[in-house]
PDB file of N, CA, C, O and CB in Angstrom:
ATOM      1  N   UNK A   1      21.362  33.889  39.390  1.00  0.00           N
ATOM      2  CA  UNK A   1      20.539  33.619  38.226  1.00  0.00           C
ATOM      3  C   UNK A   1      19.942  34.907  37.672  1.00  0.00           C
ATOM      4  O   UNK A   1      19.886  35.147  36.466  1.00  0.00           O
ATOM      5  CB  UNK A   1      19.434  32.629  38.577  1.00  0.00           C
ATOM      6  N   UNK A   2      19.456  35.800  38.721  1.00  0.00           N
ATOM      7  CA  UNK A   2      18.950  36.834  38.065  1.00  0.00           C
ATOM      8  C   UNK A   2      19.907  37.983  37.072  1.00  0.00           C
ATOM      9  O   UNK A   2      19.479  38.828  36.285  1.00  0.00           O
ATOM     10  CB  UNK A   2      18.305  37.458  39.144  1.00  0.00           C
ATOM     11  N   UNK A   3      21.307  37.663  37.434  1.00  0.00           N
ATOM     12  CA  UNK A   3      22.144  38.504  37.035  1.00  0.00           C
ATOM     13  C   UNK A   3      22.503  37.957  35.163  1.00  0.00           C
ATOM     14  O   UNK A   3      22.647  38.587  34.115  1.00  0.00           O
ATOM     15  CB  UNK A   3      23.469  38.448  38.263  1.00  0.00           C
ATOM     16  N   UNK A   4      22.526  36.667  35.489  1.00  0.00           N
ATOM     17  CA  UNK A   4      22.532  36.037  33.795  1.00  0.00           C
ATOM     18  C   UNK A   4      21.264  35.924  33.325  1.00  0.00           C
ATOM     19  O   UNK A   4      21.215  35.110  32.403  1.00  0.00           O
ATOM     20  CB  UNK A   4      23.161  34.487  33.553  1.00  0.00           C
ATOM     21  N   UNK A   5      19.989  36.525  33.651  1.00  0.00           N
ATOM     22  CA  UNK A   5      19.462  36.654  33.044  1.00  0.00           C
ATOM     23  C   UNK A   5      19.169  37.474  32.291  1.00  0.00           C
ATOM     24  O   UNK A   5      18.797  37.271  31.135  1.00  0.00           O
ATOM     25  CB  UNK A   5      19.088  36.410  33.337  1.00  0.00           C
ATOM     26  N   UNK A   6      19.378  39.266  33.209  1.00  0.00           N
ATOM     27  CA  UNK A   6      19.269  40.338  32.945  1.00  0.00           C
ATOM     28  C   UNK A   6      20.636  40.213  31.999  1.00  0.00           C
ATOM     29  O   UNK A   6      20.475  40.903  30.993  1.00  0.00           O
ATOM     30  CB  UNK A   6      19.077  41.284  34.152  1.00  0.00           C
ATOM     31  N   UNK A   7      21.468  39.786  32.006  1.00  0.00           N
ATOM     32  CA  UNK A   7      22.867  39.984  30.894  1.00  0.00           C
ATOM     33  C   UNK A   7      21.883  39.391  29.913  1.00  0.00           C
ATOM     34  O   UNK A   7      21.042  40.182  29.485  1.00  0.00           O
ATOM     35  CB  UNK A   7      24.691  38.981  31.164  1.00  0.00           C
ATOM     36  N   UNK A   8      21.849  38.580  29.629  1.00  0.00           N
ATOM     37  CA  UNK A   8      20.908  37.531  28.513  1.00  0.00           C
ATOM     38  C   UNK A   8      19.888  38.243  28.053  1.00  0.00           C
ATOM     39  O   UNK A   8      20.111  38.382  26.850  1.00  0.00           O
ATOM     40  CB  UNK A   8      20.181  36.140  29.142  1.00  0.00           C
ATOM     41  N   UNK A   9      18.823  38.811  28.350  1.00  0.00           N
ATOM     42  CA  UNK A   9      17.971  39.709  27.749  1.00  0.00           C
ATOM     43  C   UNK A   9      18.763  40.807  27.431  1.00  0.00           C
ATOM     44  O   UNK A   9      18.704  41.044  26.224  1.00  0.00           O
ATOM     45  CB  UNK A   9      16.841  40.060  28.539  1.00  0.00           C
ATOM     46  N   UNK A  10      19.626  41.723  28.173  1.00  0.00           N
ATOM     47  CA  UNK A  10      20.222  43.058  27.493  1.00  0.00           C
ATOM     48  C   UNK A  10      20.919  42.556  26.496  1.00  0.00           C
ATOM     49  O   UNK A  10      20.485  42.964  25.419  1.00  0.00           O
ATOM     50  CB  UNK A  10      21.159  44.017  28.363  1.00  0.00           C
ATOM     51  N   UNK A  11      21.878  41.795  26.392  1.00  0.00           N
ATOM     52  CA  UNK A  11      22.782  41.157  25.500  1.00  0.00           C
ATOM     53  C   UNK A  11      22.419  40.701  24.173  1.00  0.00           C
ATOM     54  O   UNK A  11      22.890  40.991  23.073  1.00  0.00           O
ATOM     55  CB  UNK A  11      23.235  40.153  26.085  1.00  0.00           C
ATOM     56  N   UNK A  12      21.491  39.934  24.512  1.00  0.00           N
ATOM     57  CA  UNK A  12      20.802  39.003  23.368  1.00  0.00           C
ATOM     58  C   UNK A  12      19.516  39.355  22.641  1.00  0.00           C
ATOM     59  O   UNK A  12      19.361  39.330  21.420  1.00  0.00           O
ATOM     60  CB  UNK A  12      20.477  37.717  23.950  1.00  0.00           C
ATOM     61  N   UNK A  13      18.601  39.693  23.571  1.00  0.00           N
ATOM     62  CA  UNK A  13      17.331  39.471  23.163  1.00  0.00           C
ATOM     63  C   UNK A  13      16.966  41.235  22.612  1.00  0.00           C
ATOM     64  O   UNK A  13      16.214  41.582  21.701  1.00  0.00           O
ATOM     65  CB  UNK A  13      16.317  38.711  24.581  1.00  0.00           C
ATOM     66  N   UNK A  14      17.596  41.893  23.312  1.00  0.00           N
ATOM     67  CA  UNK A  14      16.986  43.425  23.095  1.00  0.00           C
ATOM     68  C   UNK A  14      17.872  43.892  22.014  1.00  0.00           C
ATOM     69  O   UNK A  14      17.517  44.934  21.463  1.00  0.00           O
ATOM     70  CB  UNK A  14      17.066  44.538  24.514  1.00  0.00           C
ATOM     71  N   UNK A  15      19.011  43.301  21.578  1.00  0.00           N
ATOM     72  CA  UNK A  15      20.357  43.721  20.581  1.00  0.00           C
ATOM     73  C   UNK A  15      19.730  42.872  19.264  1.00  0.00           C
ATOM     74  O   UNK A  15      18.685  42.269  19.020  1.00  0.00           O
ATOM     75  CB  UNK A  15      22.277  43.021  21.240  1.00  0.00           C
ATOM     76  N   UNK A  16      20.709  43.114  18.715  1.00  0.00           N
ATOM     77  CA  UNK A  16      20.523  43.036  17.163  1.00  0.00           C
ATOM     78  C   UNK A  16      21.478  42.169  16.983  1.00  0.00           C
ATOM     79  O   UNK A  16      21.498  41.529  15.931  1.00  0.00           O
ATOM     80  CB  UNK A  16      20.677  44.344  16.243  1.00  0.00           C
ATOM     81  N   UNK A  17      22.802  41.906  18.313  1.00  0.00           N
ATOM     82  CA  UNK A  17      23.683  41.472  18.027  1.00  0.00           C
ATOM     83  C   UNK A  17      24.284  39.898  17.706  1.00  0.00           C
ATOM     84  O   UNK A  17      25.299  39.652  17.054  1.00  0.00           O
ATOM     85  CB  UNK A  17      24.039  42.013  18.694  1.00  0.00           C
ATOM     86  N   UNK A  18      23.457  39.000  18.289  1.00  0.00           N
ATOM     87  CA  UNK A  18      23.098  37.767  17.984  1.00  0.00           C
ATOM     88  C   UNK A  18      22.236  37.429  16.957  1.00  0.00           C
ATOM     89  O   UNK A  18      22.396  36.343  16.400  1.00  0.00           O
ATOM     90  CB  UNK A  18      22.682  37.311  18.914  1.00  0.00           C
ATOM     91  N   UNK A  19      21.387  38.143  16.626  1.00  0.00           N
ATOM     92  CA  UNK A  19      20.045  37.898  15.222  1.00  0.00           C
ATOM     93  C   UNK A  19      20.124  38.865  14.554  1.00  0.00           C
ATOM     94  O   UNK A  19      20.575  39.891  15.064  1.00  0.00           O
ATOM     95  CB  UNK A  19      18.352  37.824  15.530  1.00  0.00           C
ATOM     96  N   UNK A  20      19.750  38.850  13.331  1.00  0.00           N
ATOM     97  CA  UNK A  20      19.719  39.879  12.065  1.00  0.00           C
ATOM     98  C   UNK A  20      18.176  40.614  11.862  1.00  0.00           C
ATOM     99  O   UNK A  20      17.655  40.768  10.757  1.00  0.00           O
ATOM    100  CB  UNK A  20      20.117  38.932  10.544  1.00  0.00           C
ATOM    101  N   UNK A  21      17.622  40.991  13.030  1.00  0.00           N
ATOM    102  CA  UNK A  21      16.441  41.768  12.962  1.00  0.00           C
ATOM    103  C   UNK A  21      15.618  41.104  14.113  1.00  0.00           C
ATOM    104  O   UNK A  21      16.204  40.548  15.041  1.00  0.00           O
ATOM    105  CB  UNK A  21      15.721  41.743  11.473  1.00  0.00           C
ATOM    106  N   UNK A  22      14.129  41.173  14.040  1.00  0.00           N
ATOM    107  CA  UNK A  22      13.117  40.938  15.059  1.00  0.00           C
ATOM    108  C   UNK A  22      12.984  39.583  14.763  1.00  0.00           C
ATOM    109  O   UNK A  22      13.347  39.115  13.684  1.00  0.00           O
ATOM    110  CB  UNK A  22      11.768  41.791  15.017  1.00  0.00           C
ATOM    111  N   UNK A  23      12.191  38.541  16.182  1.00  0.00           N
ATOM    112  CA  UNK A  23      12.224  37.380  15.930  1.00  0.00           C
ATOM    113  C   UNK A  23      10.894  36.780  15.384  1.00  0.00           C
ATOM    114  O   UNK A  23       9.725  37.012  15.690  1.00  0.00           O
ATOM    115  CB  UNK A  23      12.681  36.840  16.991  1.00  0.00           C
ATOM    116  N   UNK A  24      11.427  35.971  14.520  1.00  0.00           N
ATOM    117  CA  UNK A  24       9.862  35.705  14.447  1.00  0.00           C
ATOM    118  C   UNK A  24       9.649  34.278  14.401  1.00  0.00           C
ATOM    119  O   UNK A  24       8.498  33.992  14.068  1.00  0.00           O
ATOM    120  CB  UNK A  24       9.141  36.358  13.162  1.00  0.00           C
ATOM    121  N   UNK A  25      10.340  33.378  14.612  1.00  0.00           N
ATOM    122  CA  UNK A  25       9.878  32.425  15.384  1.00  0.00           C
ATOM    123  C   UNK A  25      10.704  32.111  16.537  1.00  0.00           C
ATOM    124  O   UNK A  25      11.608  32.834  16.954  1.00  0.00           O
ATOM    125  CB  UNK A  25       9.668  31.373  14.655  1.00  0.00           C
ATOM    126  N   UNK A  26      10.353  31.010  17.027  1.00  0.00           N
ATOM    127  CA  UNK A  26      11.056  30.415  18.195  1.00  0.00           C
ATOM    128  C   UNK A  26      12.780  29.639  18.203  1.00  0.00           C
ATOM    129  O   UNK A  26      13.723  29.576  18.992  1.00  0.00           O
ATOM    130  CB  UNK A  26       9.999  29.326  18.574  1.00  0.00           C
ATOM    131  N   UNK A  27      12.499  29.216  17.009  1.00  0.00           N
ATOM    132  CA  UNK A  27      13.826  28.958  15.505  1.00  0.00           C
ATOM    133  C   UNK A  27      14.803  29.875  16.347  1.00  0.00           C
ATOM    134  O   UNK A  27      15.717  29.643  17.139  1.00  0.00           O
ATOM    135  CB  UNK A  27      13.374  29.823  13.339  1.00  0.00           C
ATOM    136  N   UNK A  28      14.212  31.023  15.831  1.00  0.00           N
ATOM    137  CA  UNK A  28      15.123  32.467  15.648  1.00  0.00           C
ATOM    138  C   UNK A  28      15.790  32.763  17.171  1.00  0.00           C
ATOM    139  O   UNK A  28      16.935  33.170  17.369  1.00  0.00           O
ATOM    140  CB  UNK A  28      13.966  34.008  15.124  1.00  0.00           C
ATOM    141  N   UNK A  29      14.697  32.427  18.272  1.00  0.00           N
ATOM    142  CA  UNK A  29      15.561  32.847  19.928  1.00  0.00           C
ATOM    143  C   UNK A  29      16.019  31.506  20.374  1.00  0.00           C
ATOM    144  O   UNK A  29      16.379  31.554  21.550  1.00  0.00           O
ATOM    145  CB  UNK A  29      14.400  33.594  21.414  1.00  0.00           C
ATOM    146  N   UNK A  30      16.125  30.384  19.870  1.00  0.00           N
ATOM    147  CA  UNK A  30      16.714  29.360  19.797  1.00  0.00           C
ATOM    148  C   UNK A  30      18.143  29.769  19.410  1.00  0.00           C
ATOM    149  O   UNK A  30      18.772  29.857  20.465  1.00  0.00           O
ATOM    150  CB  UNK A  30      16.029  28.485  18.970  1.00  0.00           C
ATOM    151  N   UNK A  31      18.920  30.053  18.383  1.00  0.00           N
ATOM    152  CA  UNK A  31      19.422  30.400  17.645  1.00  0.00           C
ATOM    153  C   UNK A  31      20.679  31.591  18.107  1.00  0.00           C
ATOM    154  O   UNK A  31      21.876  31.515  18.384  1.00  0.00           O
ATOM    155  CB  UNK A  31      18.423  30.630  16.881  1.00  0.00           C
ATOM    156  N   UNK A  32      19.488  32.883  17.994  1.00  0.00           N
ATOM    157  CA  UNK A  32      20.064  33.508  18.757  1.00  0.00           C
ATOM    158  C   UNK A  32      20.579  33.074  19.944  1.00  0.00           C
ATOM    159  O   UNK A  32      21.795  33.263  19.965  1.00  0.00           O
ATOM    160  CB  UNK A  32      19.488  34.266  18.882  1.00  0.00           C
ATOM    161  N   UNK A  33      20.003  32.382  21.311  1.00  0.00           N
ATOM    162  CA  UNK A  33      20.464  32.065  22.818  1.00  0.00           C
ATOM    163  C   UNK A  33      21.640  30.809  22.434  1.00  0.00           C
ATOM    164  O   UNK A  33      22.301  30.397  23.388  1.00  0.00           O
ATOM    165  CB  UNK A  33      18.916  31.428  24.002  1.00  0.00           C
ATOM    166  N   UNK A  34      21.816  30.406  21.519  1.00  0.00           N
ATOM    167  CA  UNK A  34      22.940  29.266  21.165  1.00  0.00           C
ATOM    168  C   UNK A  34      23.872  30.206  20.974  1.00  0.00           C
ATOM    169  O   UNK A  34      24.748  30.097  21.832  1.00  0.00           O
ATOM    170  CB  UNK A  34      22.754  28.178  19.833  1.00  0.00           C
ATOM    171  N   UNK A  35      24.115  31.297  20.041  1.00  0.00           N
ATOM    172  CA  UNK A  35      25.325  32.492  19.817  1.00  0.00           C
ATOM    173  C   UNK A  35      25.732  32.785  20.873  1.00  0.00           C
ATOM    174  O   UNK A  35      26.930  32.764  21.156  1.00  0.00           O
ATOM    175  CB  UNK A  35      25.017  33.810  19.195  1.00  0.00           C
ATOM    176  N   UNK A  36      24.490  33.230  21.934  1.00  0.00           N
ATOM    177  CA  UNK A  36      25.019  34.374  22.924  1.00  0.00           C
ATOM    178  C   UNK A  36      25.198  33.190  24.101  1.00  0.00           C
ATOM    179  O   UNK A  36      25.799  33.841  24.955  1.00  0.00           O
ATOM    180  CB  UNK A  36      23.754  35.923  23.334  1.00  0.00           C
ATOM    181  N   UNK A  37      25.089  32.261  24.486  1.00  0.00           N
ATOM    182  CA  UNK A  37      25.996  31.581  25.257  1.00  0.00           C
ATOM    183  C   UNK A  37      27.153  30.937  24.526  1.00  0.00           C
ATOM    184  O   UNK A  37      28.167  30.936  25.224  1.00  0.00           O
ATOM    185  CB  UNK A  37      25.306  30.637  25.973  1.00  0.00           C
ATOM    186  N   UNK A  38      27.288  30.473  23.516  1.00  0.00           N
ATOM    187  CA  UNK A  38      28.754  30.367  23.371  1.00  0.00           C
ATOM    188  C   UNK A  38      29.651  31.622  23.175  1.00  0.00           C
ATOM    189  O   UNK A  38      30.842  31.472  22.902  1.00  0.00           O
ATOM    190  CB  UNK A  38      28.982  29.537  22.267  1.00  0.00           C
ATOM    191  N   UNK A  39      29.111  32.836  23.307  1.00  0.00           N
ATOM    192  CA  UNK A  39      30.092  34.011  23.628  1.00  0.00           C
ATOM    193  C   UNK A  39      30.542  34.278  24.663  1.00  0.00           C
ATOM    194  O   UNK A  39      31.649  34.653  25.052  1.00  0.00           O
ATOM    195  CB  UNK A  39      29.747  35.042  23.407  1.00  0.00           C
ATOM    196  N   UNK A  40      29.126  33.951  25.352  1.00  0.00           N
ATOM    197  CA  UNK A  40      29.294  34.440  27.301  1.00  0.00           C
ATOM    198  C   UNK A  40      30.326  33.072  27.386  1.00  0.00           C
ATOM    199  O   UNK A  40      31.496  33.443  27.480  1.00  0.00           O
ATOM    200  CB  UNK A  40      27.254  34.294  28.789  1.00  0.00           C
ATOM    201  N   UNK A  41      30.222  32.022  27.379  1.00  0.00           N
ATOM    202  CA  UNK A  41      31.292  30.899  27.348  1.00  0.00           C
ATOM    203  C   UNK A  41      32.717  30.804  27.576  1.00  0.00           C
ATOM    204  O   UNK A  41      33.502  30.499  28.474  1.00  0.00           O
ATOM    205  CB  UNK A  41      31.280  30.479  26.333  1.00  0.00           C
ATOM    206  N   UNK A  42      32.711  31.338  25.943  1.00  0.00           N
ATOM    207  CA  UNK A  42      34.121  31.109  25.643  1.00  0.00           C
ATOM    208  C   UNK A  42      34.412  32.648  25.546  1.00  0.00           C
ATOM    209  O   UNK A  42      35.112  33.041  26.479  1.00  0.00           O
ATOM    210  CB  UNK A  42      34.482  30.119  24.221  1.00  0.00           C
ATOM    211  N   UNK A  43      34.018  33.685  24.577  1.00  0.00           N
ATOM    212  CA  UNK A  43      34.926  35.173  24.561  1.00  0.00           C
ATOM    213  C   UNK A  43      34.827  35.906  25.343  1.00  0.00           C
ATOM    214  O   UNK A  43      35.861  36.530  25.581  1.00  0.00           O
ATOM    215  CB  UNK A  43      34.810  36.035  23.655  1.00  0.00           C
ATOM    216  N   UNK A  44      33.688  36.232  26.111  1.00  0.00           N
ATOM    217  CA  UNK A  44      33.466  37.606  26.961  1.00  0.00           C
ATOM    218  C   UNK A  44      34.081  37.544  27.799  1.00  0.00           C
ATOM    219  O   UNK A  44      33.921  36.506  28.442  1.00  0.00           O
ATOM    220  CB  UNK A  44      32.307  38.007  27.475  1.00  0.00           C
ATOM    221  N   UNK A  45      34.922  38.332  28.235  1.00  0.00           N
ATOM    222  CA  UNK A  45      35.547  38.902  29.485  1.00  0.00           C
ATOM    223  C   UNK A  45      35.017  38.686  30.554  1.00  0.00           C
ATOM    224  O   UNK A  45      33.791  38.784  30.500  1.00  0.00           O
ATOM    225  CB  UNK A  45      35.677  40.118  29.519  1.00  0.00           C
ATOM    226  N   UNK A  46      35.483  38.391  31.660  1.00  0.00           N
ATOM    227  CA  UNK A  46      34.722  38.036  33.057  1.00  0.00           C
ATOM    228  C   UNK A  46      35.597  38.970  34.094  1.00  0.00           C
ATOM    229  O   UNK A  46      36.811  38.842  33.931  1.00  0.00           O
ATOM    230  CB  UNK A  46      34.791  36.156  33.522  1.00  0.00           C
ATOM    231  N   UNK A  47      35.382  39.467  34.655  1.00  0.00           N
ATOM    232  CA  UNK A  47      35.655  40.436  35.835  1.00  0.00           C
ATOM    233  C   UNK A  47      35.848  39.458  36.900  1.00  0.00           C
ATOM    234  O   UNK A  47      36.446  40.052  37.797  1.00  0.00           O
ATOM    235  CB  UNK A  47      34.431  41.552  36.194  1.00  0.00           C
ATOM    236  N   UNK A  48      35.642  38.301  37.224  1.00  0.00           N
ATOM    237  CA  UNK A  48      35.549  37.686  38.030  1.00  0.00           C
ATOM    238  C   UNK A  48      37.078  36.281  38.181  1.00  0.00           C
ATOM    239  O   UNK A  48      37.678  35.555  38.973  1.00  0.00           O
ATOM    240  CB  UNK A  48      34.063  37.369  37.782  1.00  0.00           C
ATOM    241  N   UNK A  49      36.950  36.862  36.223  1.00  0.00           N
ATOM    242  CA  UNK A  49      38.781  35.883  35.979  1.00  0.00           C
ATOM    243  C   UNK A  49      39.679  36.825  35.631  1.00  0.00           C
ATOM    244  O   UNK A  49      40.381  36.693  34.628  1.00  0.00           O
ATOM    245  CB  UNK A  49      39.003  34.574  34.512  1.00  0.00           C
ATOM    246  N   UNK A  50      39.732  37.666  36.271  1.00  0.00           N
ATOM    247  CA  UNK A  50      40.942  38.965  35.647  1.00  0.00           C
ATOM    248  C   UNK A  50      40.859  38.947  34.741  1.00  0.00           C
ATOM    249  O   UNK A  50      41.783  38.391  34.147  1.00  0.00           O
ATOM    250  CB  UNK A  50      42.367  39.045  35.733  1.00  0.00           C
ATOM    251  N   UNK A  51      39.588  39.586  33.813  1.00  0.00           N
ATOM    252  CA  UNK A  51      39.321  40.297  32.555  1.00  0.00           C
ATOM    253  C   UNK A  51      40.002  39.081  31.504  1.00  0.00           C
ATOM    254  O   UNK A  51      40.383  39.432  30.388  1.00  0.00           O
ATOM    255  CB  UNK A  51      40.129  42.020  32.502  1.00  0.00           C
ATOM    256  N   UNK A  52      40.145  37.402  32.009  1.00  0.00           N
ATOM    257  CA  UNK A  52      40.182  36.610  31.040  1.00  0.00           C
ATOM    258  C   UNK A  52      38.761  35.801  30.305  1.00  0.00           C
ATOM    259  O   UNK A  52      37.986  35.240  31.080  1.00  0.00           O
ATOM    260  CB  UNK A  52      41.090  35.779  31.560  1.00  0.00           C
ATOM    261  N   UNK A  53      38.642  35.790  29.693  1.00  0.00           N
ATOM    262  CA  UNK A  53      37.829  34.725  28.932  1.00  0.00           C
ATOM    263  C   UNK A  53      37.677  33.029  29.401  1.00  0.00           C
ATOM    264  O   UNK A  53      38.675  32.309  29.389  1.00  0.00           O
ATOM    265  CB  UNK A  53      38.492  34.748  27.538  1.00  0.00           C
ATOM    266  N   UNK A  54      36.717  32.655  29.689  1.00  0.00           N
ATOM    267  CA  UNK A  54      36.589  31.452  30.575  1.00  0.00           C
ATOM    268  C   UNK A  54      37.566  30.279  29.753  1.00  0.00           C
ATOM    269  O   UNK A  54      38.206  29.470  30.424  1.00  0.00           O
ATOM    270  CB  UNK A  54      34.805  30.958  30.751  1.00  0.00           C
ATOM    271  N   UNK A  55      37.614  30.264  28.519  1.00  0.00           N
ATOM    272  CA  UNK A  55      38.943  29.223  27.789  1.00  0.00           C
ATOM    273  C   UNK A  55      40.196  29.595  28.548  1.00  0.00           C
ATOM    274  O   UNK A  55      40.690  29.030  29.524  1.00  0.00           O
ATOM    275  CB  UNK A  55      39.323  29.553  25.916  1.00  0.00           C
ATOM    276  N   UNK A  56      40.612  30.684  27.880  1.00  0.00           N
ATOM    277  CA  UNK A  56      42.105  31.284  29.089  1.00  0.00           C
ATOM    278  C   UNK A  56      42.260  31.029  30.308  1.00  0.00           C
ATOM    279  O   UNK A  56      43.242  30.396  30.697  1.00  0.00           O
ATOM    280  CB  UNK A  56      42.263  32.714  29.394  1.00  0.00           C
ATOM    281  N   UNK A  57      41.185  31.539  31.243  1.00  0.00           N
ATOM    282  CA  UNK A  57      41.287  30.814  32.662  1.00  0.00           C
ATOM    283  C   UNK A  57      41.537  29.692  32.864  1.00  0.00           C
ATOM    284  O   UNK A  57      42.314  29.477  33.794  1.00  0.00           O
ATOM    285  CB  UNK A  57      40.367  30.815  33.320  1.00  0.00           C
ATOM    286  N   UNK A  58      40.874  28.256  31.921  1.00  0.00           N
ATOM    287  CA  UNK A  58      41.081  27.546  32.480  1.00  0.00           C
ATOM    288  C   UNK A  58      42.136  27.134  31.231  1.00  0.00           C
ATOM    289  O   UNK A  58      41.591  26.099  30.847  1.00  0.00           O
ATOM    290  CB  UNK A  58      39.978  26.870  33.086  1.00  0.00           C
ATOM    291  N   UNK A  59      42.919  27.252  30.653  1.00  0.00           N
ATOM    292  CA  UNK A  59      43.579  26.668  30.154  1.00  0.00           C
ATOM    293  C   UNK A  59      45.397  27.505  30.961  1.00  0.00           C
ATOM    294  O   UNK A  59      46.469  26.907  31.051  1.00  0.00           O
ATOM    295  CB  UNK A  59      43.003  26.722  28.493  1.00  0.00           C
ATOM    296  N   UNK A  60      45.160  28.685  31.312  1.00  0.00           N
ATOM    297  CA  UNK A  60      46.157  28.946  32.580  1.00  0.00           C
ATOM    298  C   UNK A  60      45.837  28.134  33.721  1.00  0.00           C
ATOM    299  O   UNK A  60      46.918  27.860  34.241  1.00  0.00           O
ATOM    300  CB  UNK A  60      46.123  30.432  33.105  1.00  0.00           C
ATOM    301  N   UNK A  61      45.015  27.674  34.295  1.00  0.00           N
ATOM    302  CA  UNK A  61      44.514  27.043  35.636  1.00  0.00           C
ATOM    303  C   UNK A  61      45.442  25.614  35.252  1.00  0.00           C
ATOM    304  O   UNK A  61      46.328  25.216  36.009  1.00  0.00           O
ATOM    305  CB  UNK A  61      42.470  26.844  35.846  1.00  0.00           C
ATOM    306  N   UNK A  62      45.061  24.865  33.855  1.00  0.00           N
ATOM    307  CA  UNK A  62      45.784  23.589  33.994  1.00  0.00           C
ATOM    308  C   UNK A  62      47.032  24.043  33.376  1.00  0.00           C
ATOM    309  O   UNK A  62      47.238  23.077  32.642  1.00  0.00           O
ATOM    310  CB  UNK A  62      45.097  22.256  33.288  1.00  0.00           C
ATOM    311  N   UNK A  63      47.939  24.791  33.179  1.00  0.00           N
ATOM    312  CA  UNK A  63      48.925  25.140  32.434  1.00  0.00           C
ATOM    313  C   UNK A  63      49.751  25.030  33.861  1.00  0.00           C
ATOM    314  O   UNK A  63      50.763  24.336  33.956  1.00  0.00           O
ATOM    315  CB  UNK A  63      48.795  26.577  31.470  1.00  0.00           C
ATOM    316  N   UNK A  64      49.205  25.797  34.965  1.00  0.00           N
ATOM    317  CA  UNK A  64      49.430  25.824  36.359  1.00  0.00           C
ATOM    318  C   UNK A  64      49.762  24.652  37.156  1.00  0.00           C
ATOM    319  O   UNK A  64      50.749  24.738  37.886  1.00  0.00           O
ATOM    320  CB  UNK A  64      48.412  26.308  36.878  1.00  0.00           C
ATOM    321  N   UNK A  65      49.127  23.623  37.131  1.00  0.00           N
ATOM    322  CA  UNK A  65      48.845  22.521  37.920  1.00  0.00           C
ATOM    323  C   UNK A  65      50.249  21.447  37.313  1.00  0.00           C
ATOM    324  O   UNK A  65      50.700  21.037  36.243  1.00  0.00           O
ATOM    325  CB  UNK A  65      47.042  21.931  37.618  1.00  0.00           C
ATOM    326  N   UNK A  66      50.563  21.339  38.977  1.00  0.00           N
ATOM    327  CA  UNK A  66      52.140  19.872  38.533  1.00  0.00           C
ATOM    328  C   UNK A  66      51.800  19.374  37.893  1.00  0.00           C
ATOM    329  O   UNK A  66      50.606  19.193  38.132  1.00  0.00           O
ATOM    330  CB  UNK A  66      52.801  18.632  39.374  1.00  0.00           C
ATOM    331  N   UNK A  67      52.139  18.851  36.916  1.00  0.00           N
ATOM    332  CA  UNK A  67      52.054  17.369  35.887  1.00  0.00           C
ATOM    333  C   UNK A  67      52.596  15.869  37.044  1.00  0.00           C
ATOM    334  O   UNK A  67      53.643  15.542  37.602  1.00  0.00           O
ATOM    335  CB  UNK A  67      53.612  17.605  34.134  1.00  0.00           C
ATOM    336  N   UNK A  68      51.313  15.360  36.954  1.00  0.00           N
ATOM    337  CA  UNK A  68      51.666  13.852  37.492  1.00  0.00           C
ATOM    338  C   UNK A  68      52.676  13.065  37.031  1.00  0.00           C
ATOM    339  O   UNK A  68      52.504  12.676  35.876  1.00  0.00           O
ATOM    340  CB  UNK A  68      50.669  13.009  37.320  1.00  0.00           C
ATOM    341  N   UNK A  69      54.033  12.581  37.761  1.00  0.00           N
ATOM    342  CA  UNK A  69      54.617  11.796  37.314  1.00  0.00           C
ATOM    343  C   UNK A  69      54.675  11.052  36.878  1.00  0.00           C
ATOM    344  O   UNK A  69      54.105  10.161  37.509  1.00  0.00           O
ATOM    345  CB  UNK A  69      54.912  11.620  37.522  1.00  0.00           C
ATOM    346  N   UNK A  70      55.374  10.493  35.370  1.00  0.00           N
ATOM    347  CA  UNK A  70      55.430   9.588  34.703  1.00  0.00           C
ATOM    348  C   UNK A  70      55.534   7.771  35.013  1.00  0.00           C
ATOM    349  O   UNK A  70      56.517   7.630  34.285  1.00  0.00           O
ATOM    350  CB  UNK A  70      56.275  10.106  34.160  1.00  0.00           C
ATOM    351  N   UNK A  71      55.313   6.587  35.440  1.00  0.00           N
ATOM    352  CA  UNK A  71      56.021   5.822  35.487  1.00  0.00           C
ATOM    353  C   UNK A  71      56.944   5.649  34.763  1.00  0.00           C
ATOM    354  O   UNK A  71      56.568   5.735  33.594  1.00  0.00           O
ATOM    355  CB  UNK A  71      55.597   5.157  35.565  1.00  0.00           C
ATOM    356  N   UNK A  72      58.251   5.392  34.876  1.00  0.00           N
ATOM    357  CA  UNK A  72      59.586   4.542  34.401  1.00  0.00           C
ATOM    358  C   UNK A  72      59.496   3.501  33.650  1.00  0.00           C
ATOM    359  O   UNK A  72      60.512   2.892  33.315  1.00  0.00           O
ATOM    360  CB  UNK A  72      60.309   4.014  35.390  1.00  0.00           C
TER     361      UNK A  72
END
């Protein structure tokens, strides 16, 4: 937990890169923390999935997996 948090404040809250300036209401880090987890989510790179993006992983993970046989 402490590690997504410290990502989450460097990432989000101290950048410019989720919001278009300083916050000034609660609106605004609402807002912003909705951007920056659907980035951490779906685009950012994870070191932890061979530099894939958590969609990719798991859409190789079931791409992977036998397909259950059909009944006849």
């Amino acid at each position: 937990m402490e590690t997504i948090n410290g990502l989450f404040k460097t990432e989000c809250i101290r950048t410019t890169v989720f919001h278009p300036g300083a916050y000034k209401t609660i609106a605004d880090v609402e807002f912003a923390t909705a951007g920056w987890v659907d980035w951490y989510n779906s685009r950012c790179l994870h070191s932890t999935l061979g530099m894939n993006t958590p969609i990719d992983y798991e859409h190789a993970h079931y791409a992977a997996l036998d397909p259950e046989p059909q009944p006849a």
